[in-house]
N, C-alpha and C positions, 0 to 999 in steps of 0.2 A: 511590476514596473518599478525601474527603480527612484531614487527621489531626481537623482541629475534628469533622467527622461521625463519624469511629470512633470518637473520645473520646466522645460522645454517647450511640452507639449503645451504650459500654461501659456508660456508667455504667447508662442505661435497662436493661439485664440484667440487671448486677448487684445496681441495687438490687432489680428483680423477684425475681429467685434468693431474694435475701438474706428479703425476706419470706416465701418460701414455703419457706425452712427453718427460718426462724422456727415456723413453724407444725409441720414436720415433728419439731421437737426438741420443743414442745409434747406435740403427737400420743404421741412415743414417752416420755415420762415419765408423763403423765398418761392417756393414752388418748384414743379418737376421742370419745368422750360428752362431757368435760370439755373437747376443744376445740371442738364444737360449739356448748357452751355457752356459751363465750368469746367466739365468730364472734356468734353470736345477739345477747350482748349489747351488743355492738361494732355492732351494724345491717346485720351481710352479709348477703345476699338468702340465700335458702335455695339457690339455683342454685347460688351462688358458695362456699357451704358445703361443697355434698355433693361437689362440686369436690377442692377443699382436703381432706376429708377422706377421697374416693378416692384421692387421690394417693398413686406407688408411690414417691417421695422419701425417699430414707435421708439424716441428718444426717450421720455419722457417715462416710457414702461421697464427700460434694459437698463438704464444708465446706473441706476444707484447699487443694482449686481455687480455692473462694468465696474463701478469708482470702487468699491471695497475690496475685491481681489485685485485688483491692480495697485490700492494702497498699500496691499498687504507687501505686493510682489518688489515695490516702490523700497519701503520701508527696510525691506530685509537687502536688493540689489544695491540702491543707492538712498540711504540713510538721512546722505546733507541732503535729497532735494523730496523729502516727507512733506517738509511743511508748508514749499511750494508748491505741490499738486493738490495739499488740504486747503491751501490758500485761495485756487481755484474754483473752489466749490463752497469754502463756509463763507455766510457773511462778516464780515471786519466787524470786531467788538469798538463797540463805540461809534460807527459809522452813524452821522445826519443826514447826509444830502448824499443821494445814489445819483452816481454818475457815468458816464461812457468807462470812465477808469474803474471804477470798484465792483460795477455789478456783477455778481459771479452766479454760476452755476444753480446755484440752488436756488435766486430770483426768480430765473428762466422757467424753473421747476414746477414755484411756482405761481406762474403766471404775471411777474408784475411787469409793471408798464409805468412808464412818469410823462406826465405833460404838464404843461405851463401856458397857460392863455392859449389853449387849442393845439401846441405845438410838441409834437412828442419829444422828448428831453433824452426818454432811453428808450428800450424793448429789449426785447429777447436776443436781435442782432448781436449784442452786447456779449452774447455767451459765445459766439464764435471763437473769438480766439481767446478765450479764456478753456476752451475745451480742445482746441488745434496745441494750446499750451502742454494742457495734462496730456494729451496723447503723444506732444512730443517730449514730452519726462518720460513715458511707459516705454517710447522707443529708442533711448537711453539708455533707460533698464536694461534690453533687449539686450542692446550692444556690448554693456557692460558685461553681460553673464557669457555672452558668448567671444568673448576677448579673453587676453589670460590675465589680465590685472582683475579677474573675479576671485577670490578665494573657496579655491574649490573644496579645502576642505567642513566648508559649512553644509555642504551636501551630505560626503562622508560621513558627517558626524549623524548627521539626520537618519542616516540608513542605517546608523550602529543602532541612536535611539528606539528605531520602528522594530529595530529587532529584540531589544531588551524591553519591549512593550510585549511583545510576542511572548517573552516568556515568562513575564507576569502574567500573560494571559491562560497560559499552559501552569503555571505554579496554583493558580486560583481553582481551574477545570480541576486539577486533580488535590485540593482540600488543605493545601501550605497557603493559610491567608496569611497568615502573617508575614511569609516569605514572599510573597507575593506582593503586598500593600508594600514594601522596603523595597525591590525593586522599581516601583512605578514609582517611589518616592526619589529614588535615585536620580529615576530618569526627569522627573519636575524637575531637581536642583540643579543639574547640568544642565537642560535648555535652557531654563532661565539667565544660569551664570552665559549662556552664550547670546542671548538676547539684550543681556546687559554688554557683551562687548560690542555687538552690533551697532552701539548706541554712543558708544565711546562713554559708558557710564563707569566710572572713578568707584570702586570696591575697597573698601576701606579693610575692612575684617577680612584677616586669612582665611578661614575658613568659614564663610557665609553659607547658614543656611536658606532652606526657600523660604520664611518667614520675612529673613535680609534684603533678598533679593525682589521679596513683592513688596518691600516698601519704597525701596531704588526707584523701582519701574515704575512706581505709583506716583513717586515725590518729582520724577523727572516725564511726565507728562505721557511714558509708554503706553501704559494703560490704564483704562480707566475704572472707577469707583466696581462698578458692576464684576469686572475684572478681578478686579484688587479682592474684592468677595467672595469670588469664586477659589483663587488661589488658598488664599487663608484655610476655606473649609478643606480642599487637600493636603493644607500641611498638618494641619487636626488631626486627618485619617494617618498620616503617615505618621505623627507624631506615637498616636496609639497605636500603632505597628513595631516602631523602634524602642520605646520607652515606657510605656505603660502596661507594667506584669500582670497588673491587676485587672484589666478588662481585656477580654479578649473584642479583635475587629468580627464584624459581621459579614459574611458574603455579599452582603449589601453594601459596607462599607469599602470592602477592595474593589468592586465593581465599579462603584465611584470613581474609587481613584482612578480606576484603570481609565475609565471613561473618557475623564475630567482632562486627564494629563493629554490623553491623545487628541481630545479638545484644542487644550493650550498650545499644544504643538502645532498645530491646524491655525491657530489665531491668533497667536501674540510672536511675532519675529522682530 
């Protein structure tokens, strides 16, 4: 499949998911009567109802799968509103007093509750439209990818990459590690330089290597420390591929790379 069609197929998931946990966080604050009355008055069929309201969908078990491929999907379709769907879910640094305004996502999660002389102040209520929010950025997203102000050449480039992964994978199987370890390096340095433009990230040096470009991504909030340690140890491997006569790479260590890169590709956009 190609990368345009599993972008597709992703987003068609996730926005379905996202709806039907919509409904499950409903469900479990208010109860099945009060969302059926919701469904009703919204114009769902009764079929599509009793559906929705049999379902065995826990919020609280799916959501934190839902939020990370969708930030993923976020991050790479529309960039400027990252930090509003992260907003939705992390609590505010520095926050005192939790209020109808600030409580997000991850309160709900878990479990808090505020009262004042008997009188509940907030609850979980609070996460509704803080999550009808994130859901409506993800269907944004949607719209975006599927309109033509999308740049489709970030797709293309994605399917050159998969395939120049492939033949590092095929350079490895037949005993050229070091031809191999240089291709997978290649292909780090390029996604990277494109996840730095994703980001509207300022490339100072003509020719940045990935050493450059994981500290960009590092210094500009892309990824984090965990991240940031994982790249380094591939540009090590790759380093000893391209410049180092004196030690030869280990099967073990193009393996890595290969691994590592088709990792990053998977997780950092």
């Amino acid at each position: 499949m190609r990368n345009i069609d599993r972008f597709h197929k992703d987003l068609d998931a996730l926005t379905e998911l996202g709806e039907s946990l919509q409904f499950a966080l409903i469900k479990a604050l208010h109860g099945g009567t009060k969302l059926t009355e919701i469904l009703k008055k919204a114009g769902v069929s009764d079929e599509r109802v009793q559906q929705i309201i049999q379902s065995n969908l826990v919020f609280s078990n799916q959501y934190e799968a839902w939020y990370t491929e969708s930030l993923a999907l976020v991050r790479q379709l529309i960039p400027d509103r990252a930090k509003d769907f992260i907003g939705m879910y992390e609590k505010p640094k520095g926050r005192r007093d939790i209020t109808y305004g600030n409580y997000v996502i991850q309160d709900y999660l878990q479990g808090l509750r505020v009262t004042r002389h008997g009188d509940v102040i907030v609850d979980g209520t609070a996460a509704v439209p803080q999550y009808q929010q994130q859901l409506n950025i993800l269907m944004a997203a949607k719209r975006r990818f599927e309109s033509s102000l999308f740049e489709i050449k970030q797709l293309v480039q994605a399917d050159l990459l998969d395939s120049e992964i492939g033949a590092a994978q095929e350079l490895h199987k037949s005993g050229f590690l070091r031809a191999a370890g240089a291709v997978a390096g290649v292909v780090l340095e390029k996604h990277l330089g494109q996840v730095c433009d994703n980001h509207q990230i300022t490339i100072s040096k003509k020719h940045p290597g990935i050493a450059d470009l994981n500290e960009l991504l590092k210094a500009n909030g892309v990824i984090d420390v965990a991240q940031w340690r994982h790249v380094g140890f591939l540009a090590d491997i790759r380093n000893l591929c391209d410049h180092n006569k004196k030690s030869e790479p280990t099967s073990d260590n193009i393996r890595d790379i290969i691994d590592g890169t088709n990792k990053v590709l998977k997780t950092i956009t």
